[in-house]
Biotite code that builds the C-alpha atoms (Angstrom):
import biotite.structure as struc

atoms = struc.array([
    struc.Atom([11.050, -21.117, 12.265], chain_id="A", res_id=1, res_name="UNK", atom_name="CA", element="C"),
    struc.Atom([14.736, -20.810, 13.400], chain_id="A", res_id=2, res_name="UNK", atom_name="CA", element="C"),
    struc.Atom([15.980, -23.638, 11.181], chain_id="A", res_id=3, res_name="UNK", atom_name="CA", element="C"),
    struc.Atom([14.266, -22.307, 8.441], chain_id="A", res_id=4, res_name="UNK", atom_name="CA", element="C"),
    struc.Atom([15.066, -18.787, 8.722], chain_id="A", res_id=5, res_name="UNK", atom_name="CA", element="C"),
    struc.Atom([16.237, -17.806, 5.137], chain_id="A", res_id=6, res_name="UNK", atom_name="CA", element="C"),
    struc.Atom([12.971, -19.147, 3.366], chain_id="A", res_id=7, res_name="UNK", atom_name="CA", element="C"),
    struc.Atom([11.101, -17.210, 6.233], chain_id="A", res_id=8, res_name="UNK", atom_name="CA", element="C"),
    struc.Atom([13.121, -14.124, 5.244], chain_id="A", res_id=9, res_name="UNK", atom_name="CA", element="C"),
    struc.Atom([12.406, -14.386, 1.625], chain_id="A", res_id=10, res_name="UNK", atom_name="CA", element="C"),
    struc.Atom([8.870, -14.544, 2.225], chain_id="A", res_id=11, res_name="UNK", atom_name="CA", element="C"),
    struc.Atom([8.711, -11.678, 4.249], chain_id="A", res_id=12, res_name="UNK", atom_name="CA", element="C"),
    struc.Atom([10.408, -9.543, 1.806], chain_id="A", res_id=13, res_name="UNK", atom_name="CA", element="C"),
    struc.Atom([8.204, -10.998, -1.160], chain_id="A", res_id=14, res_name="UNK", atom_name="CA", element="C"),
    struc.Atom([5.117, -9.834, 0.863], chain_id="A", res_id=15, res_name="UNK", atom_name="CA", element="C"),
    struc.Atom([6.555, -6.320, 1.293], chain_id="A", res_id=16, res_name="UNK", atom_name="CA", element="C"),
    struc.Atom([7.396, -6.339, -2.487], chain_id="A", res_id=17, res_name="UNK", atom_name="CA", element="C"),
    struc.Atom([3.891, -7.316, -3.128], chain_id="A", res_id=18, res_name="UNK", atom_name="CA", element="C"),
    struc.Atom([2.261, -4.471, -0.665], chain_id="A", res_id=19, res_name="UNK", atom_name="CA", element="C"),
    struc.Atom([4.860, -1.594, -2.625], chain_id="A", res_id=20, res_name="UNK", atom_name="CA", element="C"),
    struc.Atom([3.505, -2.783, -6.101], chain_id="A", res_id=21, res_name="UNK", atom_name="CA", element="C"),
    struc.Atom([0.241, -2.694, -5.207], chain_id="A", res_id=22, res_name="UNK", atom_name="CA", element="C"),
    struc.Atom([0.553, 0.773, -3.761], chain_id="A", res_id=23, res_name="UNK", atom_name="CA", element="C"),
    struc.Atom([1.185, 1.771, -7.171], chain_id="A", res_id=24, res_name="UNK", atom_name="CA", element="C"),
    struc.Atom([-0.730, 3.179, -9.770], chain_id="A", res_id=25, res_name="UNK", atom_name="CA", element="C"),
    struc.Atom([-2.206, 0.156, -12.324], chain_id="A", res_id=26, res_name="UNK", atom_name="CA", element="C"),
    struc.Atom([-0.257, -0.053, -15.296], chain_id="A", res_id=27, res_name="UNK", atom_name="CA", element="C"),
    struc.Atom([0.151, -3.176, -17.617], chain_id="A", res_id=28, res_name="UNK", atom_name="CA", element="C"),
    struc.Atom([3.844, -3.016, -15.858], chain_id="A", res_id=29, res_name="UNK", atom_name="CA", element="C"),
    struc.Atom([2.699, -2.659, -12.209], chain_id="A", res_id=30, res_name="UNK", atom_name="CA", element="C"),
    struc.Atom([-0.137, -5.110, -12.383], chain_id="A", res_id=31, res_name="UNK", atom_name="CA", element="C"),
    struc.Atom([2.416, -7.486, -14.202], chain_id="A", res_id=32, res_name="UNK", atom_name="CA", element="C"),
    struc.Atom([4.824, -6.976, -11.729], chain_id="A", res_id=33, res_name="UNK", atom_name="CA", element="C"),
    struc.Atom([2.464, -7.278, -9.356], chain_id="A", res_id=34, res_name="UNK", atom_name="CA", element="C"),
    struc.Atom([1.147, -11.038, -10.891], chain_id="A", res_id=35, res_name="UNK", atom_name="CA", element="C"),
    struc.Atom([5.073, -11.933, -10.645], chain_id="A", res_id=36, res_name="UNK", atom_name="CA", element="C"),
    struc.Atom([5.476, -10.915, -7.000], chain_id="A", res_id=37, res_name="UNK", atom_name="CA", element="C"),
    struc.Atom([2.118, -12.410, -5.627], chain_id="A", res_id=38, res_name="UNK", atom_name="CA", element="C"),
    struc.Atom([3.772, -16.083, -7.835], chain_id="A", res_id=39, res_name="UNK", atom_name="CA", element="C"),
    struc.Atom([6.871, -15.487, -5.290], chain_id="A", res_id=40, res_name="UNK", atom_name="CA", element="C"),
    struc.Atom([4.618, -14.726, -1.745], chain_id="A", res_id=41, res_name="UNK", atom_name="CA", element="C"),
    struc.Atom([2.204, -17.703, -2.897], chain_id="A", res_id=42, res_name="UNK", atom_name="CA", element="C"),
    struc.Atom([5.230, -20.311, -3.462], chain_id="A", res_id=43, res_name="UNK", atom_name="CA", element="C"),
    struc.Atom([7.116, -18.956, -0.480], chain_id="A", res_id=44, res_name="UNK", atom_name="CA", element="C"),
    struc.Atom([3.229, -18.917, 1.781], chain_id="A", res_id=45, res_name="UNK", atom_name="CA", element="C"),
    struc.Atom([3.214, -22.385, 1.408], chain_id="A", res_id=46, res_name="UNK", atom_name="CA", element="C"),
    struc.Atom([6.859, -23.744, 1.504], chain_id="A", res_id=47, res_name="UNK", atom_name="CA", element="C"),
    struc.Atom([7.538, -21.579, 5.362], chain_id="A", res_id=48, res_name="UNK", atom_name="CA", element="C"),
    struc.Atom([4.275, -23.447, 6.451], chain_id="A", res_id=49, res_name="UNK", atom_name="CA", element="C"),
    struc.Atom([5.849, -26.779, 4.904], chain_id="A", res_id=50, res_name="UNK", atom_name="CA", element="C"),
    struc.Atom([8.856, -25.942, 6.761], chain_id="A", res_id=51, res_name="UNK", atom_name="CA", element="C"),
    struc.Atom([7.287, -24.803, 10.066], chain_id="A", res_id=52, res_name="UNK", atom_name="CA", element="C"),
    struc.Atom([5.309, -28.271, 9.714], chain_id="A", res_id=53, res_name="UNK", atom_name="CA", element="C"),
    struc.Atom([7.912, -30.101, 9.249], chain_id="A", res_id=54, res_name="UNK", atom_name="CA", element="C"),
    struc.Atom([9.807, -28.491, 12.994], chain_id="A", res_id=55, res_name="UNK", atom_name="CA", element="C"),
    struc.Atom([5.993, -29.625, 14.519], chain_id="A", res_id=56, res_name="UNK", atom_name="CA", element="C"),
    struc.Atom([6.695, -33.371, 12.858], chain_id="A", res_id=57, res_name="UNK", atom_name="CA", element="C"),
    struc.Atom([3.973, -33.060, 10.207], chain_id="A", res_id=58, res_name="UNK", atom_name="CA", element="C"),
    struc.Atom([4.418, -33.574, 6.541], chain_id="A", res_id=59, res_name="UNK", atom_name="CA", element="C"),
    struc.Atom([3.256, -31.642, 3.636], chain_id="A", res_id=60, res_name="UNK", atom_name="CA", element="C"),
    struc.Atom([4.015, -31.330, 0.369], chain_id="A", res_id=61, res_name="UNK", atom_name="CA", element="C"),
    struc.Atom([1.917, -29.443, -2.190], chain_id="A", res_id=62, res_name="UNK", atom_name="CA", element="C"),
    struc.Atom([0.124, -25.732, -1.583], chain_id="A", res_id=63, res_name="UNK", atom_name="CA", element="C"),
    struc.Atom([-3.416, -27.400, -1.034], chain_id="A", res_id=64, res_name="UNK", atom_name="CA", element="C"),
    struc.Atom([-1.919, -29.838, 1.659], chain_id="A", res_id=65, res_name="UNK", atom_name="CA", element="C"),
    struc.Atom([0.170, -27.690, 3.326], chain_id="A", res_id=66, res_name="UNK", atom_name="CA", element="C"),
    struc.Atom([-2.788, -25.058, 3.246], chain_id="A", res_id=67, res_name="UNK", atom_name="CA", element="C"),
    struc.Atom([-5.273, -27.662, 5.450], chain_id="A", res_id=68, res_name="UNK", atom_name="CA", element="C"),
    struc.Atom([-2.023, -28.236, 7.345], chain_id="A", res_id=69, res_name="UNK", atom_name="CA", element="C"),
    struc.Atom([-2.135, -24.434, 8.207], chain_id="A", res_id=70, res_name="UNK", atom_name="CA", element="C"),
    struc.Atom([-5.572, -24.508, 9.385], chain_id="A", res_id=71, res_name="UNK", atom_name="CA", element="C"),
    struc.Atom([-4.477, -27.222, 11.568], chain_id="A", res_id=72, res_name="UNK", atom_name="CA", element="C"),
    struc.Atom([-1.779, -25.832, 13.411], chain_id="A", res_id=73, res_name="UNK", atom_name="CA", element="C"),
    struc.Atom([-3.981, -22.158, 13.958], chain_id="A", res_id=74, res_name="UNK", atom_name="CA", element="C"),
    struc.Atom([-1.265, -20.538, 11.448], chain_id="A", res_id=75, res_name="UNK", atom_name="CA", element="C"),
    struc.Atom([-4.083, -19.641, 9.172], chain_id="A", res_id=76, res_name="UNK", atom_name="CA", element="C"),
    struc.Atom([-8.222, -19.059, 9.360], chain_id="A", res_id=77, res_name="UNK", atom_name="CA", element="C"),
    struc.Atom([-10.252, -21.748, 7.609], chain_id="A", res_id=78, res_name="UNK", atom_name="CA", element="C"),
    struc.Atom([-11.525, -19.148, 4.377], chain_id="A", res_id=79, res_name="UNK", atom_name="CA", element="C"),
    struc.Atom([-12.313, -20.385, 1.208], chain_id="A", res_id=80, res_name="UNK", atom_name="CA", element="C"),
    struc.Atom([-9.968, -17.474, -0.156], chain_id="A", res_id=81, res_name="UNK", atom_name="CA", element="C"),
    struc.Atom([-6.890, -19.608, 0.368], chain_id="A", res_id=82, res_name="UNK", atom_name="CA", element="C"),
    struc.Atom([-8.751, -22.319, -1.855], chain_id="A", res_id=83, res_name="UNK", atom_name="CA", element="C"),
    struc.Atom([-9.311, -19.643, -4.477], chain_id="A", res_id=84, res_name="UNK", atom_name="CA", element="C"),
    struc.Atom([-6.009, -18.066, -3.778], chain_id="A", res_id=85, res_name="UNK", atom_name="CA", element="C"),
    struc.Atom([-4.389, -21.543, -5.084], chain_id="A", res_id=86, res_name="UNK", atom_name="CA", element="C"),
    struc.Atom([-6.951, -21.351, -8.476], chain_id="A", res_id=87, res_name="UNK", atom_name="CA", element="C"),
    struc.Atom([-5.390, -17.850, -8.602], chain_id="A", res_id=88, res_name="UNK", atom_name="CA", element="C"),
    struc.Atom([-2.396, -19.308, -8.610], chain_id="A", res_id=89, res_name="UNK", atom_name="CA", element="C"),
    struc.Atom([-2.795, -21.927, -10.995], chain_id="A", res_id=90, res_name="UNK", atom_name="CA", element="C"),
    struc.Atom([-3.837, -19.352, -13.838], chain_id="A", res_id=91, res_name="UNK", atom_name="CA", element="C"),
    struc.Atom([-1.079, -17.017, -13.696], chain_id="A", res_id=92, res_name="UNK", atom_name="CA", element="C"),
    struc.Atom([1.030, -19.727, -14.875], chain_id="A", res_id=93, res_name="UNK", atom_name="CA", element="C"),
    struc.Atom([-1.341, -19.840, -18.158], chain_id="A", res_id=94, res_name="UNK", atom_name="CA", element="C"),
    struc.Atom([-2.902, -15.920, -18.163], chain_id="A", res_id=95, res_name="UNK", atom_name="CA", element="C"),
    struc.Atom([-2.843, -14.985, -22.017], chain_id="A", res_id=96, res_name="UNK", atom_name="CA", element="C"),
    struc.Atom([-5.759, -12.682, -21.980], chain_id="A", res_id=97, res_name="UNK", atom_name="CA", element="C"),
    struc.Atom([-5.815, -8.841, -20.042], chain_id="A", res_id=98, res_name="UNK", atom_name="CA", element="C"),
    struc.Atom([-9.067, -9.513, -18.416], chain_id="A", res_id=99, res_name="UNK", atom_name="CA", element="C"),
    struc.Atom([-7.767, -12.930, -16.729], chain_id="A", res_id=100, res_name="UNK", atom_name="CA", element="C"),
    struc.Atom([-4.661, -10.794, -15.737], chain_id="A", res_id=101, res_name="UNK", atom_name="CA", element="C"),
    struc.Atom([-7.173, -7.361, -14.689], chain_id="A", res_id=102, res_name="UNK", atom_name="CA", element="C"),
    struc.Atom([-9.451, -10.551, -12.879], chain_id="A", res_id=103, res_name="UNK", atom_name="CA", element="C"),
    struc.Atom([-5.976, -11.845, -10.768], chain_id="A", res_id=104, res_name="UNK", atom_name="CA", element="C"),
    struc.Atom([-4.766, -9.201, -10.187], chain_id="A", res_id=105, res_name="UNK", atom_name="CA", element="C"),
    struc.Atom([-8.134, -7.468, -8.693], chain_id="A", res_id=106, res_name="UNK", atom_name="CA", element="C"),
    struc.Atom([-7.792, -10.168, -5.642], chain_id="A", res_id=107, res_name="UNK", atom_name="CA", element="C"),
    struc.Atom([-4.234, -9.295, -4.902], chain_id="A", res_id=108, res_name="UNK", atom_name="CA", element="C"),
    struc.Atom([-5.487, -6.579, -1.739], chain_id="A", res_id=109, res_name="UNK", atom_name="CA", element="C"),
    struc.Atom([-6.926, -9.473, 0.054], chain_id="A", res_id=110, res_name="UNK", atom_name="CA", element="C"),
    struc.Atom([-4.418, -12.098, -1.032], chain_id="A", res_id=111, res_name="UNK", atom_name="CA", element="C"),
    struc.Atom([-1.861, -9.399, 0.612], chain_id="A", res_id=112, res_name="UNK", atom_name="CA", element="C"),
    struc.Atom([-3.978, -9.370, 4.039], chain_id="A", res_id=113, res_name="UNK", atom_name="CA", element="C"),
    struc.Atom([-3.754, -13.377, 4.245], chain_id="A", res_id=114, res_name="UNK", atom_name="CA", element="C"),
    struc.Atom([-0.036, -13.420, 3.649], chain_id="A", res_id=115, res_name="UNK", atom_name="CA", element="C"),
    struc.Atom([0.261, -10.704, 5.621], chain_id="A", res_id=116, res_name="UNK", atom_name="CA", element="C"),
    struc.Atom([-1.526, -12.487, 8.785], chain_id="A", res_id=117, res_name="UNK", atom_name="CA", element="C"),
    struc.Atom([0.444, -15.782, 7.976], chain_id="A", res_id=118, res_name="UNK", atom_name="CA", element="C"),
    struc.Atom([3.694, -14.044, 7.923], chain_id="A", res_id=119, res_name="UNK", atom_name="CA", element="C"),
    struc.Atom([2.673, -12.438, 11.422], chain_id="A", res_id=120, res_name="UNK", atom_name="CA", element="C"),
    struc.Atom([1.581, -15.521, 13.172], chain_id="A", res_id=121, res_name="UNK", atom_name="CA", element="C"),
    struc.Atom([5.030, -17.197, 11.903], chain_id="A", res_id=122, res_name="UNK", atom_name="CA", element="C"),
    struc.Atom([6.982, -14.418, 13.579], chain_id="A", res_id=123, res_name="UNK", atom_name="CA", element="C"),
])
């Protein structure tokens, strides 16, 4: 990851964001917060593993690819929360309802312990 060491960086302080807000109690403003910050790991998740790809002379270039990509190179476990984690994804870009945002946001503790485990198997 040495070439790409300020995306790396970024993600790594995204996912420690993330873990603080979801320490918190749930408020509209935490759990919104916490939608925002989880946006940020997801984007940043999957552009470091596009990067680190890219050093191992693979290509890819949307979450989904660079996801299987992942699985490929041992960076991540083969778990159909990833898959979901992108649907997850997807919606919080359209949530206009509190129980899609309560819904989201009730995944968040295990979205945490993927990035989590990515961001340690990067380091």
């Amino acid at each position: 990851m040495s070439n790409n060491k300020p995306i790396f960086e970024d993600f790594e302080k995204t996912v420690t964001r993330l873990g603080e807000v979801l320490k918190l109690e749930k408020t509209d403003i935490n759990r919104d917060s916490a939608i925002k910050r989880f946006e940020l790991c997801f984007d940043l998740a999957w552009k470091s593993i596009k990067a680190y790809a890219k050093n191992q002379g693979l290509e890819c270039y949307s979450p989904r690819e660079c996801f299987k990509t992942a699985f490929q190179l041992k960076l991540i476990e083969h778990d159909k929360e990833w898959l979901e984690m992108i649907e997850d994804r997807n919606r919080t870009a359209h949530l206009y309802n509190e129980a899609q945002a309560n819904e989201v946001y009730s995944s968040f503790p295990n979205y945490l312990k993927l990035f989590e485990g990515l961001l340690n198997t990067l380091k």
